[in-house]
DRENDO-1510 file (C-alpha; in Angstrom, 1 decimal, always signed):
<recs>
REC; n; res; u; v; w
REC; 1; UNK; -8.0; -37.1; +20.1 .
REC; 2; UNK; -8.2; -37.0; +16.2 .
REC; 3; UNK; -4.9; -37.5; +14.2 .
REC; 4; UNK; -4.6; -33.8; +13.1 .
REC; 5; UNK; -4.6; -32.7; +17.0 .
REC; 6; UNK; -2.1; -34.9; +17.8 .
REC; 7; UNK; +0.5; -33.8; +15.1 .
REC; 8; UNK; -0.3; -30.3; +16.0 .
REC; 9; UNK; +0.4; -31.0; +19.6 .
REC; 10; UNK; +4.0; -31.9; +18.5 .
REC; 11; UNK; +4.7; -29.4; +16.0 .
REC; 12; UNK; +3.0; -27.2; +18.6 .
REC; 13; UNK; +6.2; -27.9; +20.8 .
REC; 14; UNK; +8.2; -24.8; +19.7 .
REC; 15; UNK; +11.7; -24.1; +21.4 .
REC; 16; UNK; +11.5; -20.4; +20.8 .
REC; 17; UNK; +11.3; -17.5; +22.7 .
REC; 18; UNK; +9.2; -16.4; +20.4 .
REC; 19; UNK; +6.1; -18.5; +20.4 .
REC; 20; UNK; +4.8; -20.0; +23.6 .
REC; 21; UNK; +4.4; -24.1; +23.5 .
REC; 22; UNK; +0.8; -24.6; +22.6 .
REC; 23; UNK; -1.9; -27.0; +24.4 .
REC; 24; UNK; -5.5; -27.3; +24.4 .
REC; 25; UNK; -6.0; -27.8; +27.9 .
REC; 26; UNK; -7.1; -24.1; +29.4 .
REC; 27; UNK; -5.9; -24.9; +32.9 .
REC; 28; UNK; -2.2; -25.0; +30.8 .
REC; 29; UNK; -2.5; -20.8; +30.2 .
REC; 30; UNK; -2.3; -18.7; +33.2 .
REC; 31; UNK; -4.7; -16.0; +33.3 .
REC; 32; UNK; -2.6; -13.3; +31.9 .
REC; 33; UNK; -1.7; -10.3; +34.2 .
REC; 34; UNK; -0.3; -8.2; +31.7 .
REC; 35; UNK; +3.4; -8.5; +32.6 .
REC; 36; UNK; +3.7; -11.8; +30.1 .
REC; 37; UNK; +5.4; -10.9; +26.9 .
REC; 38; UNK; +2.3; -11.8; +24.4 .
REC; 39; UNK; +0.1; -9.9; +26.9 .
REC; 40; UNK; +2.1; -7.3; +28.0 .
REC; 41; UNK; +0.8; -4.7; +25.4 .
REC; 42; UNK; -2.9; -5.7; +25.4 .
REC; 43; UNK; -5.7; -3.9; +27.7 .
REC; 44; UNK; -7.0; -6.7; +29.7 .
REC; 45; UNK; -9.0; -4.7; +31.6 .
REC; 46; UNK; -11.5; -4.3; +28.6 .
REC; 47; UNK; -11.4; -7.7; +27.1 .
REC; 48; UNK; -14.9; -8.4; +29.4 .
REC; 49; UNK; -13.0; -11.6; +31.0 .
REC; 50; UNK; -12.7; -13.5; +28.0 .
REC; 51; UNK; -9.2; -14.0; +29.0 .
REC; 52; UNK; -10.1; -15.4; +32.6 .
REC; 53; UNK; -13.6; -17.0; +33.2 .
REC; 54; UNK; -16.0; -15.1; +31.3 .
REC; 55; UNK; -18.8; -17.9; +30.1 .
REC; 56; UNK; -19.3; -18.3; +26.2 .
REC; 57; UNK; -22.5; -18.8; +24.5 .
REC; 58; UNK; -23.9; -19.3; +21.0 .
REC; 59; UNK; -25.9; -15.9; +19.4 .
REC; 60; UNK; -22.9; -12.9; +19.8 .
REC; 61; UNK; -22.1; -13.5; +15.8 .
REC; 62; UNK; -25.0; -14.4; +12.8 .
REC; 63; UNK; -22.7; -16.0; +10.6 .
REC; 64; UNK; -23.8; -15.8; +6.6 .
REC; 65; UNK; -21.4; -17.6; +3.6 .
REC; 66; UNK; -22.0; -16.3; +0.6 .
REC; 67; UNK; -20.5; -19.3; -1.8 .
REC; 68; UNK; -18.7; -18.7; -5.2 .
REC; 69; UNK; -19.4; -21.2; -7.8 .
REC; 70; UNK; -17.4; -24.6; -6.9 .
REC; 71; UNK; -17.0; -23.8; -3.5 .
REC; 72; UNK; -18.4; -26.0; -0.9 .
REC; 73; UNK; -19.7; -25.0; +2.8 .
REC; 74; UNK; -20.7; -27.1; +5.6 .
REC; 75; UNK; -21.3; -26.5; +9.2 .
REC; 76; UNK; -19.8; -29.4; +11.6 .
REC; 77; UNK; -19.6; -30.3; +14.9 .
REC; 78; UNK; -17.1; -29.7; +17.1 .
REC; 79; UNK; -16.1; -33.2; +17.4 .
REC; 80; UNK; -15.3; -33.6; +13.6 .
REC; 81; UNK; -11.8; -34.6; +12.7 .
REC; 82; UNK; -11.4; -31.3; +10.4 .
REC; 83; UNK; -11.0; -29.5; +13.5 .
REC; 84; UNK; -7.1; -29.1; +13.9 .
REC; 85; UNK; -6.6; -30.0; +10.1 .
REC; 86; UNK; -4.4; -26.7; +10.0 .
REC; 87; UNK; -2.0; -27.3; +13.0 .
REC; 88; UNK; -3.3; -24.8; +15.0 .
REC; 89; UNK; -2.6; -25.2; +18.7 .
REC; 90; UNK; -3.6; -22.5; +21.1 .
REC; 91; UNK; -0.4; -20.7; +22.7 .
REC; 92; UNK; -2.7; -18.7; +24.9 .
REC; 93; UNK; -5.8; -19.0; +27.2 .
REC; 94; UNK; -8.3; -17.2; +25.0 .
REC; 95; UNK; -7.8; -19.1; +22.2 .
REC; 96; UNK; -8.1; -22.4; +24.7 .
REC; 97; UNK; -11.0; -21.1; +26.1 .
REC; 98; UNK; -12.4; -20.5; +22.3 .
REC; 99; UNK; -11.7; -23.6; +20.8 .
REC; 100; UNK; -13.2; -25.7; +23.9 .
REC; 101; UNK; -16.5; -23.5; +23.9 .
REC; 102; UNK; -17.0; -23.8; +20.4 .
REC; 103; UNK; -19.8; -25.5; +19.5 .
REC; 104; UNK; -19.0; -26.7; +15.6 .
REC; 105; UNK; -17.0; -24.8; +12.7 .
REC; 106; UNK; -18.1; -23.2; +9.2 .
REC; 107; UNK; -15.9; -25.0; +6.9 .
REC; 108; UNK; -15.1; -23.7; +3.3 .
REC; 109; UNK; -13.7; -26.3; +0.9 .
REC; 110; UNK; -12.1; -25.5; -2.8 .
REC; 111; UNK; -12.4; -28.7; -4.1 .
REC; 112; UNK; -8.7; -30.0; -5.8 .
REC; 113; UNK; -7.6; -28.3; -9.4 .
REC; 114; UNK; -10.8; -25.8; -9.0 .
REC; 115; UNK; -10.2; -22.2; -9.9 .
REC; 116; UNK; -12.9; -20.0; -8.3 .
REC; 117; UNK; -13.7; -16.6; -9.9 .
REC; 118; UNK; -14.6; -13.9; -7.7 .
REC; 119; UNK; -15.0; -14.1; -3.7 .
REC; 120; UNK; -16.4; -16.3; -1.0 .
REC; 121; UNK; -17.6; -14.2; +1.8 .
REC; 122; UNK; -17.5; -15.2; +5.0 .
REC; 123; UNK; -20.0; -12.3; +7.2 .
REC; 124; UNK; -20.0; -12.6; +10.7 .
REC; 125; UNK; -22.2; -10.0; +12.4 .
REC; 126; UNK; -22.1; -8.9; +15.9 .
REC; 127; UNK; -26.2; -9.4; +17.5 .
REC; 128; UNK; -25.2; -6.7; +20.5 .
REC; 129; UNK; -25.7; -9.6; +23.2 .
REC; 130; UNK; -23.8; -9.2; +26.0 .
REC; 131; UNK; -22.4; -12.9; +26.4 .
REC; 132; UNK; -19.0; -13.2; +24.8 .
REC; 133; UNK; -19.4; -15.7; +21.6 .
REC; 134; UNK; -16.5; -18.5; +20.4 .
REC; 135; UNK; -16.6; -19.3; +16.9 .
REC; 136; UNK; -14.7; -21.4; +14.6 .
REC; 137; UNK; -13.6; -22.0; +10.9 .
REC; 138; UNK; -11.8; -24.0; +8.7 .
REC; 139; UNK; -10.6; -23.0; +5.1 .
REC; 140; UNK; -9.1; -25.7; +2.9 .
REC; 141; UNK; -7.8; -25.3; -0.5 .
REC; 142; UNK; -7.4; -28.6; -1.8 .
REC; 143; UNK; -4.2; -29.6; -4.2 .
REC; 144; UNK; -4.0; -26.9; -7.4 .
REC; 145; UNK; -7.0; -24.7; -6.6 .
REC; 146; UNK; -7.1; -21.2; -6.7 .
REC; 147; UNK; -9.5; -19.3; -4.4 .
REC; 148; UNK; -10.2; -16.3; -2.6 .
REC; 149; UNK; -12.3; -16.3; +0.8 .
REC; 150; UNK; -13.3; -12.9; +2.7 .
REC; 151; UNK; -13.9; -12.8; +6.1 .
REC; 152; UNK; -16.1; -10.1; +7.8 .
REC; 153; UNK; -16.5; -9.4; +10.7 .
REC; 154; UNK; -19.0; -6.4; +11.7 .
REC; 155; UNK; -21.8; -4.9; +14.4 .
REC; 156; UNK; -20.9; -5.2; +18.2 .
REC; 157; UNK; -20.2; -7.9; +20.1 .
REC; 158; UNK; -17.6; -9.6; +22.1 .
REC; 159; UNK; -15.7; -12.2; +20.2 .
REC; 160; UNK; -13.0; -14.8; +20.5 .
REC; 161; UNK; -12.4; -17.6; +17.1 .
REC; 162; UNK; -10.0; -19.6; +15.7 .
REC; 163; UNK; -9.4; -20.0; +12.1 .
REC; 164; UNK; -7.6; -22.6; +10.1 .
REC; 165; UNK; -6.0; -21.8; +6.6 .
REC; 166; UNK; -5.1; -25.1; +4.5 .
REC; 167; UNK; -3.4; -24.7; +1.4 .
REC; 168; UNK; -2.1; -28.0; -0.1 .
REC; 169; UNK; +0.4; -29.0; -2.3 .
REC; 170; UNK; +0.1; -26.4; -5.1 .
REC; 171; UNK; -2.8; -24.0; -4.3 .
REC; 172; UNK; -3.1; -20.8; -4.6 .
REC; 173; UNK; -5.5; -19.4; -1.6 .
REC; 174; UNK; -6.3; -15.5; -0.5 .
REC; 175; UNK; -7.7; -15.5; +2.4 .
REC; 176; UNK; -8.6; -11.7; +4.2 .
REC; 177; UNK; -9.7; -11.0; +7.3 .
REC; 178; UNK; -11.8; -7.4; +7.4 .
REC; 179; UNK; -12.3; -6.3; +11.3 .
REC; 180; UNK; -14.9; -3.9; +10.6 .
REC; 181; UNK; -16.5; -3.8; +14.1 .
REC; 182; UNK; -18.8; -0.8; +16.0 .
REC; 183; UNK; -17.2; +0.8; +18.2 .
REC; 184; UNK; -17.7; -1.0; +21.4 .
REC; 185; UNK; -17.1; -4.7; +19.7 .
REC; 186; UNK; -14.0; -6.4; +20.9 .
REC; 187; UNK; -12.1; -9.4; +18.9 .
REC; 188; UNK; -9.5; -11.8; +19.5 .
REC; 189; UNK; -8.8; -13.9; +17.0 .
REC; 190; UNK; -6.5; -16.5; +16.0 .
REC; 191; UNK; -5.9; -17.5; +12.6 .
REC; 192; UNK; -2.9; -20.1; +11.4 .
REC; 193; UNK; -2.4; -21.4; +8.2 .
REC; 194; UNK; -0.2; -24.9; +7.1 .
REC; 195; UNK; +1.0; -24.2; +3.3 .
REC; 196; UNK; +2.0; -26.9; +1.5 .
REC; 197; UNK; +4.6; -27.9; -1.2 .
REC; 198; UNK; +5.0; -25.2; -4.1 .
REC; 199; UNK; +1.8; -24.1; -2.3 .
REC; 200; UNK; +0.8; -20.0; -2.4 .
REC; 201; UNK; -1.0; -18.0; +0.5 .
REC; 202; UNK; -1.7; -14.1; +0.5 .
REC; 203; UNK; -3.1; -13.5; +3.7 .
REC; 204; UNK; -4.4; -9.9; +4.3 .
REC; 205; UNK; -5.1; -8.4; +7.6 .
REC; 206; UNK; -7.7; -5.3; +7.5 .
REC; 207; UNK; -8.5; -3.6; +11.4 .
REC; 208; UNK; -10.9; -0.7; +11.3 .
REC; 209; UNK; -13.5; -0.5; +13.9 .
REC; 210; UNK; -13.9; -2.2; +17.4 .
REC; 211; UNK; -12.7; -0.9; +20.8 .
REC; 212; UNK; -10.0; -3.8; +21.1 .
REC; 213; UNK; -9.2; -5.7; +18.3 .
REC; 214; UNK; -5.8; -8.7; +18.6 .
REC; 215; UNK; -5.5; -10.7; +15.6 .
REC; 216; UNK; -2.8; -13.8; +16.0 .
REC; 217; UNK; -1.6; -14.7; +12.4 .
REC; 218; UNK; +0.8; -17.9; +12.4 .
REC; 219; UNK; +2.0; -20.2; +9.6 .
REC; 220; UNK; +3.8; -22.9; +9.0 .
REC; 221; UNK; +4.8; -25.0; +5.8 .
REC; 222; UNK; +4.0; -28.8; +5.3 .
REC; 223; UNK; +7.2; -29.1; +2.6 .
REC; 224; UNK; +9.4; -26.8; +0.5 .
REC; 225; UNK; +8.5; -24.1; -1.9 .
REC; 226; UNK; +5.7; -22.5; +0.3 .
REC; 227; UNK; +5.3; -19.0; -0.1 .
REC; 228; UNK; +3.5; -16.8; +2.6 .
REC; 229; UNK; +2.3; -13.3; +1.3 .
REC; 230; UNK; +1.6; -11.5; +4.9 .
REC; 231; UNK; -0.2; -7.7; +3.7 .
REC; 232; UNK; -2.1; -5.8; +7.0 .
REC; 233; UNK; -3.6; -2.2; +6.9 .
REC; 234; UNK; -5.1; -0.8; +9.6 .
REC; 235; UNK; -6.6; +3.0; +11.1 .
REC; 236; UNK; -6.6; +3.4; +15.0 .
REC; 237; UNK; -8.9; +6.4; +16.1 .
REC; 238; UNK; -9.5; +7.9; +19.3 .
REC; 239; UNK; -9.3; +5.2; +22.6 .
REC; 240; UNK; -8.7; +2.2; +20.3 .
REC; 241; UNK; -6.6; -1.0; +20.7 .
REC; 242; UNK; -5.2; -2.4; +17.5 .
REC; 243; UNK; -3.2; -5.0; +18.0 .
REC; 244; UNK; -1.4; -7.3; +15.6 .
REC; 245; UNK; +0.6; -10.3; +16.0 .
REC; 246; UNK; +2.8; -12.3; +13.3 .
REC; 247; UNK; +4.3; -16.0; +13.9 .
REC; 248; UNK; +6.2; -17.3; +10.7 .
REC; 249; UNK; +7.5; -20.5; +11.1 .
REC; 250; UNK; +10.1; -21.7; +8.5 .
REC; 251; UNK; +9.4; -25.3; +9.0 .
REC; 252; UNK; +10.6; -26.3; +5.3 .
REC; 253; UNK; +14.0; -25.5; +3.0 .
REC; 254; UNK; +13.4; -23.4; +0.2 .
REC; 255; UNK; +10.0; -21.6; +1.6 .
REC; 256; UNK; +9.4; -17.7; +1.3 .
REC; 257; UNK; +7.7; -15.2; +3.5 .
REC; 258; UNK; +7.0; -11.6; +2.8 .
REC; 259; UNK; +5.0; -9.1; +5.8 .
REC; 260; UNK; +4.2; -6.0; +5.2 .
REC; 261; UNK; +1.9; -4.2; +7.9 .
REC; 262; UNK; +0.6; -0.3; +7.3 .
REC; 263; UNK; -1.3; +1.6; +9.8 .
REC; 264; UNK; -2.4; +4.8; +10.5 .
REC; 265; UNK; -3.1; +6.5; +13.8 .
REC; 266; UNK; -5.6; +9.6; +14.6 .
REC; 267; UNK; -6.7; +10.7; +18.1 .
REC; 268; UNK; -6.5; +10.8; +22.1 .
REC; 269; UNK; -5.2; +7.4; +23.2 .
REC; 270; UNK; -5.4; +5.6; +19.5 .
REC; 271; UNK; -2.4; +2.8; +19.9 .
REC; 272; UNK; -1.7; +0.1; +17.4 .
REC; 273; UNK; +1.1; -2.4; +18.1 .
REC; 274; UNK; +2.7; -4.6; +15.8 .
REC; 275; UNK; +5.0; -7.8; +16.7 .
REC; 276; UNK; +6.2; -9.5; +13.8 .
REC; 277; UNK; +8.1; -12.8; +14.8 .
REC; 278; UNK; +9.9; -14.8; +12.1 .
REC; 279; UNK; +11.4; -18.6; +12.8 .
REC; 280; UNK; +14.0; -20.1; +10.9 .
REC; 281; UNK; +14.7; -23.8; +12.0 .
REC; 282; UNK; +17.6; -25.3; +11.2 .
REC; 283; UNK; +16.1; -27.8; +8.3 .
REC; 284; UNK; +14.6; -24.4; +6.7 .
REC; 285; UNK; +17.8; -24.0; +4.1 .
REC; 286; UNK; +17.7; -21.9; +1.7 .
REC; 287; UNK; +14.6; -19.7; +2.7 .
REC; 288; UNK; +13.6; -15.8; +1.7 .
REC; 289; UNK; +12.0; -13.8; +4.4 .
REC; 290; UNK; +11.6; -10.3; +5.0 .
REC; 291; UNK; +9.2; -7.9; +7.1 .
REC; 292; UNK; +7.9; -4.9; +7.1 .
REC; 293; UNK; +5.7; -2.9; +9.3 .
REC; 294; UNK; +5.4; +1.7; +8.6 .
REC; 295; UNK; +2.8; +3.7; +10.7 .
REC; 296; UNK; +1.9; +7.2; +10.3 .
REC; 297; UNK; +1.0; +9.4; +13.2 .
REC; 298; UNK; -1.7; +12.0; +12.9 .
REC; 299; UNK; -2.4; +13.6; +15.9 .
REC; 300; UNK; -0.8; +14.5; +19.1 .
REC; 301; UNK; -2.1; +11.7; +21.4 .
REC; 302; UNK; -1.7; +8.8; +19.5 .
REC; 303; UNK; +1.4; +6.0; +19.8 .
REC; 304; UNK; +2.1; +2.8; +18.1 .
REC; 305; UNK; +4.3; -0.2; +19.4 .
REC; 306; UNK; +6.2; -1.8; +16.7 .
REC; 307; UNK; +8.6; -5.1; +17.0 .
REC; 308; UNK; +10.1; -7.0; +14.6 .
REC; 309; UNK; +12.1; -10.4; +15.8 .
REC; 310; UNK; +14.4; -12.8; +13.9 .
REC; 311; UNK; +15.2; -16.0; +15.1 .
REC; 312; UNK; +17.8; -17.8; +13.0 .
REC; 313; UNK; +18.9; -20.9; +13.3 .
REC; 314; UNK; +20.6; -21.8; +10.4 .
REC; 315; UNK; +23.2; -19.8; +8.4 .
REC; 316; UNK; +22.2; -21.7; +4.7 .
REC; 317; UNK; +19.7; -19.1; +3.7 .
REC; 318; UNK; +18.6; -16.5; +0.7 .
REC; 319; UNK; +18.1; -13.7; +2.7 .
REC; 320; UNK; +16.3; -12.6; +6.0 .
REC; 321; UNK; +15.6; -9.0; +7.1 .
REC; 322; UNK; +13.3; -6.5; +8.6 .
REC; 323; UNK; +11.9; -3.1; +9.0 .
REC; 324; UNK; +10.2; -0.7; +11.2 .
REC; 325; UNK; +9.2; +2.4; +11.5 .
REC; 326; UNK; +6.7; +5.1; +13.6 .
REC; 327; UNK; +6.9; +8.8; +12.2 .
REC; 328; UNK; +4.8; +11.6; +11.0 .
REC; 329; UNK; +3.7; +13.4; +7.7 .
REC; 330; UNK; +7.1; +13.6; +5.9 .
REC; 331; UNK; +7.4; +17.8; +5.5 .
REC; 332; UNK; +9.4; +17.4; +2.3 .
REC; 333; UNK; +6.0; +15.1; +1.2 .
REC; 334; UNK; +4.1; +18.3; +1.9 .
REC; 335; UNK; +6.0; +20.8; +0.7 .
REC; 336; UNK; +6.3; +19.7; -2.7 .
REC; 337; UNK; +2.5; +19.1; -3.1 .
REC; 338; UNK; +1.3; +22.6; -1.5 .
REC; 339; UNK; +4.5; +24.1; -3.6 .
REC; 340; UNK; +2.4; +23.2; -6.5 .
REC; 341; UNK; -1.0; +25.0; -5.7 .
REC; 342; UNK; -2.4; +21.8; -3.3 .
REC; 343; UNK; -4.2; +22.9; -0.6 .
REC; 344; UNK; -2.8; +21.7; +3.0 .
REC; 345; UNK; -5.6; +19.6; +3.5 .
REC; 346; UNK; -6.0; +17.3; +0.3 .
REC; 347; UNK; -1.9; +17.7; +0.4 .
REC; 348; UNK; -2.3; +15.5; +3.5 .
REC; 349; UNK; -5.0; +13.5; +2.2 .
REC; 350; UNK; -2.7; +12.9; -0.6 .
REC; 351; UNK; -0.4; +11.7; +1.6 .
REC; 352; UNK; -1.9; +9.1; +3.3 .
REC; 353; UNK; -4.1; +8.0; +0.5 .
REC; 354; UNK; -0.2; +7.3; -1.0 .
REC; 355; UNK; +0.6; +5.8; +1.8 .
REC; 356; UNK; -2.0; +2.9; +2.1 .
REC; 357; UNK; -2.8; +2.6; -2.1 .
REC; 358; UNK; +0.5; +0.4; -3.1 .
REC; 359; UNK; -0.7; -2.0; -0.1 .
REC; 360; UNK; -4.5; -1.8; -0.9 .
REC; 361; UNK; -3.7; -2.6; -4.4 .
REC; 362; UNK; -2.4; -5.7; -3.9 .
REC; 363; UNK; -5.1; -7.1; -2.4 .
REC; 364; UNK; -6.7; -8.5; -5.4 .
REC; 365; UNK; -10.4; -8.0; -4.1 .
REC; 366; UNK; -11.6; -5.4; -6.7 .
REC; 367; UNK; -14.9; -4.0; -5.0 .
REC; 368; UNK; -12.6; -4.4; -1.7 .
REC; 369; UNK; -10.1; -2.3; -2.6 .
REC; 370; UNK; -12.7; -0.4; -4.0 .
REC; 371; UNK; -14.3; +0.2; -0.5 .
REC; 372; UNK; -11.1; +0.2; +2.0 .
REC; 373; UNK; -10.3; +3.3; +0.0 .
REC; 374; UNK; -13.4; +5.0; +0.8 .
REC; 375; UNK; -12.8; +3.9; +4.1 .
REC; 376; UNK; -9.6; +5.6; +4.5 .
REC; 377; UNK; -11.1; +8.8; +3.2 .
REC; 378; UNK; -13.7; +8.5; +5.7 .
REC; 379; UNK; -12.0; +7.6; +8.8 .
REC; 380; UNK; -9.6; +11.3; +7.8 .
REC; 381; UNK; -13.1; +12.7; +7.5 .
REC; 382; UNK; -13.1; +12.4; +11.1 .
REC; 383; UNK; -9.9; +14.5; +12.1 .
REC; 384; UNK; -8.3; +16.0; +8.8 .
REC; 385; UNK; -10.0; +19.9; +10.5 .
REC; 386; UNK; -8.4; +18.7; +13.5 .
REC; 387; UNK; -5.2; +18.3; +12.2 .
REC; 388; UNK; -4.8; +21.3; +9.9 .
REC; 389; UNK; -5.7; +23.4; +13.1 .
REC; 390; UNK; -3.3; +22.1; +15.1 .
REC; 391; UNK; -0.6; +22.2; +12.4 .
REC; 392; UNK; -0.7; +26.3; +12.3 .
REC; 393; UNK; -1.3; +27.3; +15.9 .
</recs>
């Protein structure tokens, strides 16, 4: 057991009802029934087993890195000491399962006081087999680089990863995480990140296609002045599972987190949920945190989960708070746009293209922000007839 597993495995030791105490040993996670808290919202029933004894095997994902200038990649294997560099310990049995069947890890390295223009892409494309695949990656930004790395993820297959986001003392790392998937793909992932001192992450969360899609986003902060920049933004159509989960773990005084979470839903049966779950330990004085999470229902038939937790355990902070909400087209919204000769259909086009551009923006991915706004405009493609019909029956 390297050095980095075995600090995880302590840090991993959470008294919080919150988080579950992490291990890697899969016999330690019961094979979820779907009354547990962290599984009582997911569909087991279409995960394909990965969550009991499904086997794993290599060829589900082609992965492709398409390397800015500076930026170092190297495939290891899974015995390499990088492997549990971030902290990560699995607090549930896929997870487990997907870091034991993992046969190596794609690690990205920004070497230290190296400022990367424009994006490393990391692609991972689903081959269509029909034997679930584990993968695994590890993202270091080393002490004062600046970096962005995109993760794609795309095709159809049945996927469970883990990846670990390392920003050291002073770095400035965006990391985003596109689930682009067919429609029949499902995808659990887990992805945690350890900031460190005066150390910046913006970690975006973008959920699109699959039939089931959980992404597990934790952090933690390796010394004081850590900010974490949390952004999601995802559109649920017809039968999909979108789920996403948020662990923020002030482990350091004077750290910041900000989470903001926007989705939109459209169809029979479309659910998103959205836990947001915020730790502040009693050596975390003087933190900022705050979270957010808005979604926008289109159509009759669609329903979102949304909870936000707090967990304080100090009283020497900045500030801590949160917000939720689940509601429809706002009627004022549209009256004032069709009041002013806007048709009822680019009124509500309007709408939600206002709705998901201040979050889109912030991003930082030009030709991605670029594209997720075409992708908005085609996923209303789908249903904007729909909806107007229904609105004057």
């Amino acid at each position: 057991m390297t050095a980095a597993v075995q600090e995880a495995l302590e840090l991993g030791k959470v008294e919080s009802h919150l988080h579950p105490e992490g291990s890697f040993d899969v016999e330690a996670h019961e094979v979820p029934k779907g009354r547990e808290e962290i599984w009582r919202f997911t569909p087991l029933k279409r995960l394909h087993d990965i969550h009991d004894d499904a086997p794993f095997a290599d060829g589900a994902t082609k992965v492709e890195v398409e390397a800015a200038e500076g930026v170092t990649v190297e495939t290891v294997a899974a015995d390499d000491d990088v492997r549990g560099l971030s902290g990560l310990v699995p607090t549930d049995r896929v997870s487990a399962r997907a870091w034991a069947a993992s046969t190596g890890a794609t690690v990205v390295r920004i070497p230290t006081d190296t400022v990367v223009e424009g994006a490393t892409v990391i692609r991972h494309h689903g081959t269509g087999s029909a034997t679930a695949g584990a993968g695994h990656a590890v993202i270091v930004a080393e002490k004062f680089a600046k970096a962005t790395v995109v993760l794609v993820f795309e095709g159809s297959a049945v996927v469970a990863d883990n990846i670990e986001i390392v920003v050291e003392d002073g770095a400035d790392l965006t990391v985003v995480s596109v689930q682009d998937w067919a429609d029949d793909a499902v995808h659990l992932s887990t992805q945690h990140a350890k900031v460190g001192r005066d150390a910046n992450l913006k970690h975006v969360s973008v959920s699109f296609g699959g039939d089931v899609v959980r992404h597990d986003f934790s952090a933690e902060y390796a010394g004081p002045g850590g900010s974490v920049e949390s952004l999601g933004l995802y559109f649920a159509d017809a039968g999909q599972h979108i789920e996403h989960r948020l662990f923020v773990d002030h482990t350091a005084p004077k750290t910041k987190s900000n989470v903001v979470y926007k989705g939109a839903l459209q169809g029979e049966k479309a659910h998103a949920v959205w836990i947001g779950n915020v730790l502040i330990r009693k050596e975390a004085e003087g933190i900022e945190t705050y979270e957010e999470n808005r979604n926008l229902i289109l159509t009759d038939g669609a329903w979102a989960d949304s909870v936000p937790n707090l967990e304080i355990e100090t009283g020497e902070i900045e500030g801590a708070g949160h917000a939720s909400a689940i509601g429809r087209f706002d009627d004022e919204q549209l009256f004032y746009l069709q009041s002013r000769s806007i048709s009822e259909t680019e009124a509500k086009r309007l709408v939600v293209h206002g709705f998901f551009n201040d979050l889109i923006r912030q991003i930082g991915v030009p030709e991605l922000e670029e594209k997720l706004t075409g992708t908005v405009e085609a996923e209303l493609a789908k249903n904007i007839n729909t909806l107007i019909t229904k609105d004057n029956a």
